[in-house]
FIMARMI-776176 format. One line per 2 residues: number of its first residue (from 1); their letters; for each residue x, y, z of C-alpha. Coordinates in steps of 0.5 Angstrom, whole numbers, plus 500, padded with zeros to 3 digits. Layout:
N
NUM> A> X,Y,Z  ...
END
This chain:
727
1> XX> 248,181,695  243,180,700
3> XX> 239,187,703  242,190,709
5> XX> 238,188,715  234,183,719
7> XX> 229,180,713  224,176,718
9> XX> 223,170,716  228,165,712
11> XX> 221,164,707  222,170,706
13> XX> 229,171,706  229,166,702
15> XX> 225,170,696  229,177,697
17> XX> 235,172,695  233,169,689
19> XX> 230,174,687  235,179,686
21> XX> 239,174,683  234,174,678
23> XX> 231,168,677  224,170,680
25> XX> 222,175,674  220,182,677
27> XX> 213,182,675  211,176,680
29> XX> 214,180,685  208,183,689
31> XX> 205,177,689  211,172,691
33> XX> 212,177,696  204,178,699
35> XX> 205,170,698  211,168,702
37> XX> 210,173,708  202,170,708
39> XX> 206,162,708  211,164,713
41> XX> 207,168,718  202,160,718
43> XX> 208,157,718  210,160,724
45> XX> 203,160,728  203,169,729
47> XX> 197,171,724  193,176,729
49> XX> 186,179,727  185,183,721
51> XX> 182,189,722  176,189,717
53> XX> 172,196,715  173,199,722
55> XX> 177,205,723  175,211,718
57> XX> 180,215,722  187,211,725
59> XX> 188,216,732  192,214,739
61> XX> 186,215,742  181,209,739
63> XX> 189,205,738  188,203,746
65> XX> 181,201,746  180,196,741
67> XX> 187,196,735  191,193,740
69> XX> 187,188,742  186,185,736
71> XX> 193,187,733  198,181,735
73> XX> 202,182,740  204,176,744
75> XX> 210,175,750  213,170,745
77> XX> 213,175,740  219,177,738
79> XX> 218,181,733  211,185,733
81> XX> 207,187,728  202,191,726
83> XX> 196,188,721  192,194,718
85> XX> 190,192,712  184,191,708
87> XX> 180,196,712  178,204,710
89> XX> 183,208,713  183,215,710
91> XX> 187,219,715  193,216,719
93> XX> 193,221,726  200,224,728
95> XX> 200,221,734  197,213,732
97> XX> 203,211,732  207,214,738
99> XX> 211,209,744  210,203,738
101> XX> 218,203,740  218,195,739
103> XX> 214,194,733  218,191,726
105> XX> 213,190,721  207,195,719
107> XX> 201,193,714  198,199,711
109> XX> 195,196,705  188,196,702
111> XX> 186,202,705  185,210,702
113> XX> 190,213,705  191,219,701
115> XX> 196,224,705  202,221,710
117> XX> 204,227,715  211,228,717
119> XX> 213,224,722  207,220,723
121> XX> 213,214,724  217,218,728
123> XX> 217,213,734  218,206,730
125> XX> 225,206,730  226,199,730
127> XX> 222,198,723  224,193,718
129> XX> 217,193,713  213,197,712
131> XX> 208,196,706  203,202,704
133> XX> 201,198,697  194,199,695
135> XX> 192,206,697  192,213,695
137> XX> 198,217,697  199,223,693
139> XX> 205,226,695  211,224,701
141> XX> 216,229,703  224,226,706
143> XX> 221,229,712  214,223,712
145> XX> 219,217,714  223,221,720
147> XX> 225,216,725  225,210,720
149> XX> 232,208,721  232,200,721
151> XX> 227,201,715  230,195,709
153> XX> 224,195,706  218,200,703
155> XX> 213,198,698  208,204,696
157> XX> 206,198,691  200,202,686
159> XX> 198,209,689  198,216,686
161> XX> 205,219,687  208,224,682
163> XX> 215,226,684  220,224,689
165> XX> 225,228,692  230,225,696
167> XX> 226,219,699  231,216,703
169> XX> 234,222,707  231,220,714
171> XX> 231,212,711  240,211,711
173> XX> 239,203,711  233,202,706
175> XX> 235,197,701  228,196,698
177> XX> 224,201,694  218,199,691
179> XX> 214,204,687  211,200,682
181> XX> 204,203,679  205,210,680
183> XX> 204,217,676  212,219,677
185> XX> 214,222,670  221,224,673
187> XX> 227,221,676  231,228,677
189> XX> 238,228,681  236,228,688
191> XX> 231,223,687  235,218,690
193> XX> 241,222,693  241,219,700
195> XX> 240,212,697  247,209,698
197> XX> 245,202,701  239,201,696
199> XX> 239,193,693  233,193,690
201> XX> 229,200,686  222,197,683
203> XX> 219,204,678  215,199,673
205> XX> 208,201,670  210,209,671
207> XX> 209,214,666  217,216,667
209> XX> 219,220,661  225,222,663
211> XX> 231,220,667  237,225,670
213> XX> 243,222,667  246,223,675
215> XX> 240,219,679  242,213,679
217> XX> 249,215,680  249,213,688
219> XX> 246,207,687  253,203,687
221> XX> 250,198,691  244,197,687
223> XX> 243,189,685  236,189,681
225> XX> 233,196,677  226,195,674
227> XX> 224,201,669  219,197,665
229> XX> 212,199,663  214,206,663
231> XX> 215,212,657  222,212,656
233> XX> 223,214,649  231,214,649
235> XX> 236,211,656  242,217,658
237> XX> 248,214,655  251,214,661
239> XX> 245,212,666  248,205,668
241> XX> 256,206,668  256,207,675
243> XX> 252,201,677  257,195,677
245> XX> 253,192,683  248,190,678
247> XX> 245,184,678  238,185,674
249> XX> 236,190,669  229,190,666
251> XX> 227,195,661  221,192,657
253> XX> 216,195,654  219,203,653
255> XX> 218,206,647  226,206,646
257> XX> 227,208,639  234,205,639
259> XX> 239,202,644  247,204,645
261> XX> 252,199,642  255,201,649
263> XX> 249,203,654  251,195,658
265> XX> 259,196,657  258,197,665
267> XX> 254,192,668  260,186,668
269> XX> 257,183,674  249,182,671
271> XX> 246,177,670  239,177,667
273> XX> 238,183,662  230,184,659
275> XX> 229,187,653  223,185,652
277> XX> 217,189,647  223,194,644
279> XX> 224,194,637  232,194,636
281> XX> 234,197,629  241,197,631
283> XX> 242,191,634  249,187,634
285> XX> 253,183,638  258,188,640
287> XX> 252,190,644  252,185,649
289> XX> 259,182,649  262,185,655
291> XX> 256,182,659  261,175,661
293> XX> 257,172,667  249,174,664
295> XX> 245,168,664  238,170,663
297> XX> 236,175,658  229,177,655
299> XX> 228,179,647  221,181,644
301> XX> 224,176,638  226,170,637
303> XX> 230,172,632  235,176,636
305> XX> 237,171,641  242,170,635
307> XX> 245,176,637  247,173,644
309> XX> 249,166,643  254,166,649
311> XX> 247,167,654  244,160,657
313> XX> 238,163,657  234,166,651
315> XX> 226,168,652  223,167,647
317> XX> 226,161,646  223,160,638
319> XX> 218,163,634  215,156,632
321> XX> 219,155,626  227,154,630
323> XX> 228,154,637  235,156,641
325> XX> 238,149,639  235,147,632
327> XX> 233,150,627  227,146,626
329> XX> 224,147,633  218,140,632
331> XX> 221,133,631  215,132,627
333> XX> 218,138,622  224,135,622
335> XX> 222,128,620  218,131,615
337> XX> 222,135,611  225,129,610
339> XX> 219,126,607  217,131,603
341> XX> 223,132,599  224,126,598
343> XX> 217,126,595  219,133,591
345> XX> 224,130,588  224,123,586
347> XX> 216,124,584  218,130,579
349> XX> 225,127,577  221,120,575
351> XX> 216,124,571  222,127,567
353> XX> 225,121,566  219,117,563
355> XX> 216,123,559  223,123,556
357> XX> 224,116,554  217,115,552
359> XX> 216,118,545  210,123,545
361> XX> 206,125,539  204,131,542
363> XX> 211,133,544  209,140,546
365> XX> 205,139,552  210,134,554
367> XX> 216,140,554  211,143,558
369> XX> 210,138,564  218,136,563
371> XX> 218,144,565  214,144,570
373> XX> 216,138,573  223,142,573
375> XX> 220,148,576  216,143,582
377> XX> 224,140,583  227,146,585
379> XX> 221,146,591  224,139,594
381> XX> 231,142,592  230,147,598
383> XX> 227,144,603  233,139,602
385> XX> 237,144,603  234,146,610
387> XX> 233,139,612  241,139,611
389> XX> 242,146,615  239,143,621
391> XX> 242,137,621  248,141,621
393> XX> 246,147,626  243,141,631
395> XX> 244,142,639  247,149,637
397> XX> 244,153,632  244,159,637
399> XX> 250,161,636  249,160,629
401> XX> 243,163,628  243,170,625
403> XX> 250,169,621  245,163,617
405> XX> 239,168,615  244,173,613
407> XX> 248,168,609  249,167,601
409> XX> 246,160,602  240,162,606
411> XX> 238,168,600  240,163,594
413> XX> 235,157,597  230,162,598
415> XX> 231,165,592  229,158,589
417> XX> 223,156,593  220,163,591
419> XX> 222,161,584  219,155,584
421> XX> 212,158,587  212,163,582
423> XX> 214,158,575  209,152,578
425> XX> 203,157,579  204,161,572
427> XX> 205,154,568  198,151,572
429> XX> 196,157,569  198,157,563
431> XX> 196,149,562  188,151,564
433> XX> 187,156,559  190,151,554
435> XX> 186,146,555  179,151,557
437> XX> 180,155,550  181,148,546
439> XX> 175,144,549  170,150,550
441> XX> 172,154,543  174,148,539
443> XX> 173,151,532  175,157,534
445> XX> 183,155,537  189,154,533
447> XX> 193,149,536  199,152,539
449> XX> 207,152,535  212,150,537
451> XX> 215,158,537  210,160,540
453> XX> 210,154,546  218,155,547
455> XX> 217,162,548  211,162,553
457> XX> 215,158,557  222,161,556
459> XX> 217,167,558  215,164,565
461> XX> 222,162,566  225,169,566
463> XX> 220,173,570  220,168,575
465> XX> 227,169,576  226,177,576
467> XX> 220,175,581  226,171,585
469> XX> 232,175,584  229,183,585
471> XX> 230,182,593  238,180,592
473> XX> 239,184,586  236,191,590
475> XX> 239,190,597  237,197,599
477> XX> 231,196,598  229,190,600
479> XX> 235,189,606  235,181,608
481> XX> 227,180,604  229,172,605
483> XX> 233,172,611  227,174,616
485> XX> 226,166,619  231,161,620
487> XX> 227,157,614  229,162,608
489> XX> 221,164,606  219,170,607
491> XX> 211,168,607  211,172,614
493> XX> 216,176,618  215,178,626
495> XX> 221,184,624  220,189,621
497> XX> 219,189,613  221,196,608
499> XX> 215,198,605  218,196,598
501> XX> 219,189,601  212,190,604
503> XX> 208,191,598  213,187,594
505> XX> 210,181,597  203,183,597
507> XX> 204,184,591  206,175,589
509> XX> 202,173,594  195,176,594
511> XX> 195,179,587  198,175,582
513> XX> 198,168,586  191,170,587
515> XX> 188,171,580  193,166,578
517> XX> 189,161,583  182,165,581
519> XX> 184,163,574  184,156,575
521> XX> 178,154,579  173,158,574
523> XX> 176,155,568  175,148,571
525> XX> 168,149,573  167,152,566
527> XX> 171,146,562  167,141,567
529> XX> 160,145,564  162,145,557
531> XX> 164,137,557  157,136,561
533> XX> 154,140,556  157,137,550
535> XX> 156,129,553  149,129,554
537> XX> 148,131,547  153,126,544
539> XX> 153,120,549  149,114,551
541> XX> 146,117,558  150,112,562
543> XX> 156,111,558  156,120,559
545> XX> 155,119,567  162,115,567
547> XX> 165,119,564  163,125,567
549> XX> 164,122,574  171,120,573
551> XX> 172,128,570  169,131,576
553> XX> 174,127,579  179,129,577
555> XX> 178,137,576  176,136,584
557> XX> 183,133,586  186,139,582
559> XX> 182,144,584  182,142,593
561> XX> 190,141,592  190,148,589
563> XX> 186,150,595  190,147,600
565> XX> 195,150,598  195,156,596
567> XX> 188,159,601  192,159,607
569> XX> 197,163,605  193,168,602
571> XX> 189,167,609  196,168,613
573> XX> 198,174,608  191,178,609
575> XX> 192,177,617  199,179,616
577> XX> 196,185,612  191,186,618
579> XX> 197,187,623  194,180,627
581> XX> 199,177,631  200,170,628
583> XX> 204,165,631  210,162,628
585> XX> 208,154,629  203,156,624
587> XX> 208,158,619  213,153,620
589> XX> 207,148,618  205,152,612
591> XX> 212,152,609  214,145,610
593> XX> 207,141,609  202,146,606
595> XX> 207,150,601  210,144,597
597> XX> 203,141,595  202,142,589
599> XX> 210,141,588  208,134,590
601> XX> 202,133,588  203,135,581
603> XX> 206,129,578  201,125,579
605> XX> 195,129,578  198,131,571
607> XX> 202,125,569  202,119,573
609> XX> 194,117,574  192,120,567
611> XX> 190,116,562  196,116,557
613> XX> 200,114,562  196,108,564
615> XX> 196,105,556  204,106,556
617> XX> 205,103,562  201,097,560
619> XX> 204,097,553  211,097,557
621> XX> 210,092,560  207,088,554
623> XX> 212,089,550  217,087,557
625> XX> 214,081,557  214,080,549
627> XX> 222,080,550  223,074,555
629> XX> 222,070,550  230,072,547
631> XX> 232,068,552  229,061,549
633> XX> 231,063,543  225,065,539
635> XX> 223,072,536  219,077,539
637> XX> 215,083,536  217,090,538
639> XX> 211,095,538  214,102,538
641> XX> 213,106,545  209,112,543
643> XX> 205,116,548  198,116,546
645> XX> 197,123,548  194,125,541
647> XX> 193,122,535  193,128,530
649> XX> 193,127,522  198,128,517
651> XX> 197,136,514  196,136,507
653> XX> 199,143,506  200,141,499
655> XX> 193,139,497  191,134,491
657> XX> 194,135,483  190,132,478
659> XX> 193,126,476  199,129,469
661> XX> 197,122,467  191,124,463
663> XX> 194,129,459  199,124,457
665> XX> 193,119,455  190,125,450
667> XX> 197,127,447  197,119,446
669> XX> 190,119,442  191,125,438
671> XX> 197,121,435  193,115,433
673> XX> 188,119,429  188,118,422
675> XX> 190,124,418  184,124,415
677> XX> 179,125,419  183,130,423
679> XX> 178,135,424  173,130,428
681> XX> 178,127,431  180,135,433
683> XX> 172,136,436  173,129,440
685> XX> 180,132,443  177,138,444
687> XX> 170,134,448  176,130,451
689> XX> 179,136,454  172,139,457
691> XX> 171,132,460  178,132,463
693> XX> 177,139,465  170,138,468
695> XX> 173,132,472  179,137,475
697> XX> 175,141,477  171,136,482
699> XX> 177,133,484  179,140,487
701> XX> 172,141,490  173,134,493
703> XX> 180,136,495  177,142,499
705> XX> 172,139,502  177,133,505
707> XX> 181,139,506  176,142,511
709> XX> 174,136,514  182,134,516
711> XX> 183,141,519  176,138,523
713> XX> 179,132,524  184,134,527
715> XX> 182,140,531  177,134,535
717> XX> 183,130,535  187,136,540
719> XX> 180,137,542  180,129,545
721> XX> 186,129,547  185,134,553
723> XX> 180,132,555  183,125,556
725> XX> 189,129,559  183,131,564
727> X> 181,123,565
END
């Protein structure tokens, strides 16, 4: 559909169509106007002079002497025209334009017109343009535009206007109307009652606050509405059911509270919808399936192209993690996910494999390294899943978008990546204050039980299963707490967060995951201290450097890979806390490289480059080589394969017994003294008796004080055994 009238120039023809067809956006619409004229009128060589800061008052009489001169006005101009803008005009006269019968384009722009009387334009029949755009005009009656006939196209472009009330009364034929930038608050019944041919209304960047359900009944030929930038808080159920014509609809940026499900059930011919800066709580397909041919349309999310996934075009057209087509939008995040699962999971599983088939002395804190590993696993797990879920979306995940975060899948791969996190932060946690109680209060710890051990894992399973599970066990609660981005995470959501979801997560992230990171780095600083400390009293000086070099080393790696790990989701999360707008790039990145770390970076901090596992790999190997010779036929020696982790002695619960063979001894030499001399052989026994019970009694003694020394022994033996854990 094409406005009515003579367009001028093809440029400028060429313009109005594409943009009634929606592919010029409507906030470029002045400037391409202003721009395309300018180009055409070069291009056709009838630029004349511009009258610049000379009139203060635009009157018939100063018209003849000088306006008109340096106004264009050839014999070869078909189309004359009058270029007034960029001057100071305040007050255009009744009579300053009379017998201009011939004149077909009138810029007023850029002046300070503040009043236009009615029937200053009464003789400009002929009239096609005229463009007011940039002044003061306060108030306009039907009564103003009187003699307008041929009149296609008006722009009051940024003025003063409050209220219209039948503005095309004396214009039959307009068929552009731009007020844009005005102070109208609102459209009633009769605003555009005589508009019948109007294609294009522009009420962008006004202060509407109402509409009449009726006022935009008349407009049956109208092709492009733009309401954007106003104050609409609700749109009249029926406001668009008469415009069928409609080609493009812009309504961005109102504060509409919630949209009908059938408020475009009419629009069957519209082709470009923007909906841009509007929360829509109720979205739904529903609400835009009837609109078979639209192209083009404009969402404040991302997450709501999903919704539309019949339309071409979708802005925006990713949130940083997905995009229209893939579900991971960067190709670098495509090949990495990969990487980094593959690492996850290989690594954690190969450390589980050797701490099971190597024999451990010290089979307590091997069951906590297997479950940690376990817990690092499930990490590799979801990001595998996600790297198979787009493999499976690619080139299409529009269409499927919305029903993937919605899904079950979605919600249990989630799960298990919270699940991870959160059983990973506790047992690093609960392993640094293990090794930070036994190497700074070594006399004063007792080694942990078996008991005591199963139960504190079994402990930091549960409640990261509760921390991970809540969201889907409370649904009413926390709605879809996984399903805010296609990736399944809920470190940062664009969409509107329960205030249960919201505290929820505040809670994981900046309260337990930070004092659980809290805790680790001060332990470490305390435990690298004690052991500096305690070296240097008991250590030759440069045999004391090495060690301690090689401690710092390790507590280092340790302590950054924690850091880079978890400091920038806490920065991420403070950000979010504080309202600031965080680019999804940024949290597509932190989810498949920053967040999984520590999952990858664990088995080898914690097993793969300590020292333990360094010996038994040697000793694997030695004893690998020790076996070739079977093949030649000679026997070979098969050292057992131990895991030198501790070397703890042997309890003596028991303690030492006096020997029984001495009380054998007296009754035998009480049986071989003679009869006679029973009474000194009596006093012999007797001295015999306290002798014995004299050497008892320092037996005893000796026993206790090896007693005492063993429980020493073997606190220093754990005590060395963590601190070569850290080595």
């Amino acid at each position: 559909m094409r406005p009515s009238g003579p367009l001028g120039t093809p440029a400028e023809a060429i313009f109005v169509s594409a943009l009634r067809y929606g592919f010029i956006r409507s906030a470029d619409r002045a400037h391409r106007l202003s721009a395309s004229r300018s180009a055409a009128d070069r291009a056709d060589g009838r630029i004349g002079p511009i009258l610049r800061r000379t009139n203060v008052c635009l009157r018939r009489t100063g018209w003849s002497a000088r306006a008109r001169e340096r106004t264009e006005h050839t014999k070869s101009s078909r189309r004359p025209r009058r270029y007034l803008q960029h001057n100071r005009i305040q007050d255009v006269s009744p009579d300053a334009f009379r017998g201009l019968f011939n004149l077909t384009r009138l810029y007023l722009s850029y002046n300070k017109i503040s009043v236009l009387m009615p029937g200053v334009f009464r003789d400009l029949h002929k009239l096609e343009w005229l463009i007011l755009e940039n002044n003061n005009v306060r108030q306009i009656s039907p009564m103003t535009f009187s003699g307008l006939n041929s009149l296609v196209l008006l722009v009051l472009l940024n003025n003063s206007l409050t209220k219209l009330d039948d503005i095309c009364r004396e214009m039959p034929r307009l068929n552009w109307l731009d007020l844009e930038g005005n102070l109208i608050e609102t459209i009633g019944n009769v605003s555009f009652c005589s508009c019948h041919m109007l294609t294009v209304l522009v009420l962008q960047r006004n202060r509407i606050s109402h509409v009449h359900e009726q006022a935009l009944s008349v407009l049956q030929k109208l092709g492009e509405l733009d309401l954007s930038n106003n104050r609409l808080v609700a749109i009249p159920p029926n406001l668009f059911v008469l415009l069928g014509d409609l080609l493009q609809l812009n309504i961005s940026y109102n504060p509409i509270v919630e949209l009908q499900v059938d408020h475009f059930d009419n629009l069957h011919k519209l082709k470009s919808l923007s909906i841009e800066g509007i929360e829509i709580g109720n979205i739904q397909r529903r609400m835009f399936e009837p609109l078979k041919y639209l192209t083009h349309i404009y969402f404040k999310k991302f997450q709501y192209c999903g919704y539309a996934p019949h339309v071409r075009s979708c802005k925006p057209n990713t949130d940083g993690i997905s995009s229209f087509e893939d579900l991971l939008a960067n190709i670098v995040l495509r090949v990495f996910v990969w990487v980094v699962s593959a690492t996850t999971c290989f690594g954690n599983i190969f450390v589980i494999c050797m701490r099971s088939y190597i024999r451990s002395e010290n089979k307590l804190h091997a069951m906590c390294i297997i479950s940690l590993c376990c817990a690092d696993g499930l990490m590799g797990i979801y990001l595998f899943m996600i790297g198979a879920y787009d493999l499976k979306f690619r080139g299409e995940y529009n269409r499927h978008a919305q029903a993937w975060m919605d899904s079950s899948q979605c919600q249990v791969i989630g799960s298990l990546a919270m699940l991870s996190t959160e059983v990973s932060v506790l047992l690093l946690t609960y392993l640094t204050l293990e090794k930070y109680i036994c190497i700074v209060y070594p006399f004063q710890y007792l080694t942990p039980g078996w008991r005591r051990t199963v139960t504190i894992l079994l402990g930091i399973w549960v409640f990261g299963f509760i921390v991970a599970f809540l969201p889907l066990a409370c649904k009413g609660l926390f709605r879809n707490f996984y399903g805010t981005n296609g990736v399944c995470f809920p470190l940062h959501s664009e969409q509107p967060e329960t205030l249960w979801a919201h505290v929820y997560s505040i809670i994981i992230f900046l309260g337990l995951n930070l004092v659980a990171f809290l805790i680790i780095v001060l332990a470490y600083a305390s435990m690298f201290y004690n052991i500096q400390r305690t070296g240097t009293q008991a250590t030759k000086y440069s045999n004391h450097i090495k060690k301690e070099v090689t401690i710092a080393k390790r507590f280092f790696s340790i302590v950054v890979t924690d850091s880079l790990c978890w400091i920038p989701i806490f920065i991420l999360k403070i950000l979010s806390l504080l309202q600031v707008e965080i680019p999804g790039t940024i949290s597509s990145w932190v989810v498949v490289f920053i967040l999984p770390i520590n999952s990858a970076l664990n088995p080898i901090l914690y097993t793969l480059t300590t020292r333990p596992f360094k010996e038994t790999i040697l000793q694997v190997w030695a004893n690998y080589r020790q076996r070739r010779p079977l093949l030649s036929g000679h026997p070979a020696h098969h050292p057992s394969l131990t895991w030198q982790e501790t070397w703890p002695l042997q309890d003596n619960s028991h303690g030492l017994s006096p020997p029984a063979r001495a009380v054998e001894m007296t009754s035998t030499l009480a049986g071989l003294t003679p009869v006679e001399n029973a009474n000194d052989g009596y006093n012999d026994i007797i001295a015999c008796t306290q002798q014995q019970q004299q050497q008892q009694q320092k037996q005893c003694t000796v026993v206790s004080v090896c007693s005492q020394k063993q429980a020493m022994l073997h606190m220093l033996t754990y005590t060395r055994t963590q601190t070569n854990e850290l080595i």
